[in-house]
C-alpha positions in Angstrom: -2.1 -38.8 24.4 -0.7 -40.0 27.6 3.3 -39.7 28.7 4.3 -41.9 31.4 7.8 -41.4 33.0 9.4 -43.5 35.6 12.3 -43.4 37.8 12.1 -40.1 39.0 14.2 -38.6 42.2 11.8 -38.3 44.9 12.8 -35.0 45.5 12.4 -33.7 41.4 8.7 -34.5 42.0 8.2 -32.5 45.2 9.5 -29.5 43.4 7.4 -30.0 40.7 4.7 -30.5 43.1 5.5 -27.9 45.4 5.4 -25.5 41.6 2.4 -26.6 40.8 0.6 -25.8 44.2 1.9 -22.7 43.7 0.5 -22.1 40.5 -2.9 -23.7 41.6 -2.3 -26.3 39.1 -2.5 -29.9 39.4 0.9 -32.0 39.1 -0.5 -33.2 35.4 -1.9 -29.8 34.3 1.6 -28.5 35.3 3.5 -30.9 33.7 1.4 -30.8 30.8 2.1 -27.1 30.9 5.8 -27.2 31.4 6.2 -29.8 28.3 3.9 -27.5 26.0 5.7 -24.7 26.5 9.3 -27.0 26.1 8.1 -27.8 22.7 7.0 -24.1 21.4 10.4 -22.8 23.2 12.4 -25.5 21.4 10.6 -25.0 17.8 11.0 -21.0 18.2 15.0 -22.0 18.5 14.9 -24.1 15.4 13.1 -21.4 13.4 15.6 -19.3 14.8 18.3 -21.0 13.1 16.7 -21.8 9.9 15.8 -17.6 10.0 19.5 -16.8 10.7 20.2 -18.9 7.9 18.4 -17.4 5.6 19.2 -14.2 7.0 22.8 -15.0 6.0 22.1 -16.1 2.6 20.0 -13.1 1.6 23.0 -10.8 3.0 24.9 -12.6 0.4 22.8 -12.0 -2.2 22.7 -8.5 -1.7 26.5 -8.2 -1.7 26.8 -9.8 -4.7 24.3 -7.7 -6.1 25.7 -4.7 -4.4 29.3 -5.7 -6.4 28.0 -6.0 -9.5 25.6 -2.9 -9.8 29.5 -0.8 -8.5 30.6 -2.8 -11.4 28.2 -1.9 -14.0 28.1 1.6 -12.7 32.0 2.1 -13.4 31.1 0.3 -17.0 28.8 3.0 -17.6 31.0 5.5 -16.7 33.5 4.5 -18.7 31.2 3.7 -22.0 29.7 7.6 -21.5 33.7 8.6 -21.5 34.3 6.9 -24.7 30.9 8.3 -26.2 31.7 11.9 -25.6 35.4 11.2 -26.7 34.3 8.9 -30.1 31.5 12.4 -30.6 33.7 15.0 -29.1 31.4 16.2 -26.8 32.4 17.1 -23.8 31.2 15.6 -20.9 30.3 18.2 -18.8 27.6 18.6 -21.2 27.0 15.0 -21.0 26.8 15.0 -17.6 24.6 18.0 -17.9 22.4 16.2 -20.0 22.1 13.4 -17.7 21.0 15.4 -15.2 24.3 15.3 -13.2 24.9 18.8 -12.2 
């Protein structure tokens, strides 16, 4: 595919000219080079951002997952509690069943 740009300062494409002698390039195999690496540089930003992104939402996830396994934690606690009062075991030994010593 061919790009064609016009109007350019005189003294932009002596620089770029100048660059690519320098690399041993040609002015179009720099240029070429310079716009293909634009392009990966600018999708590596956007994936960036959609990665943040769903970096963010996954931290929000686990959170809210994080909140409701305390949550169910301190249900179980309190449903062993009633247990050992409703059977009058203590719950030393029920903790000592459960492994908890």
């Amino acid at each position: 595919m061919e790009i064609k740009i016009r109007d350019v300062d005189p003294t932009i494409v002596k620089r770029i000219d100048q660059n690519a002698k320098d690399k041993g390039l040609s002015r179009n195999a720099y240029l070429k080079q310079q716009l293909e690496s634009f392009a990966i540089i600018n999708g590596v930003k956007n994936d960036r951002v959609w990665f943040e992104e769903v970096l963010r939402q996954v931290r929000e996830v686990l959170e809210s997952n994080y909140y409701r396994l305390e949550q169910l934690e301190k249900q179980h606690e309190r449903m062993l509690f009633l247990l050992s009062l409703i059977t009058n075991v203590d719950m030393e030994d029920v903790n000592a069943f459960l492994g908890r010593q």
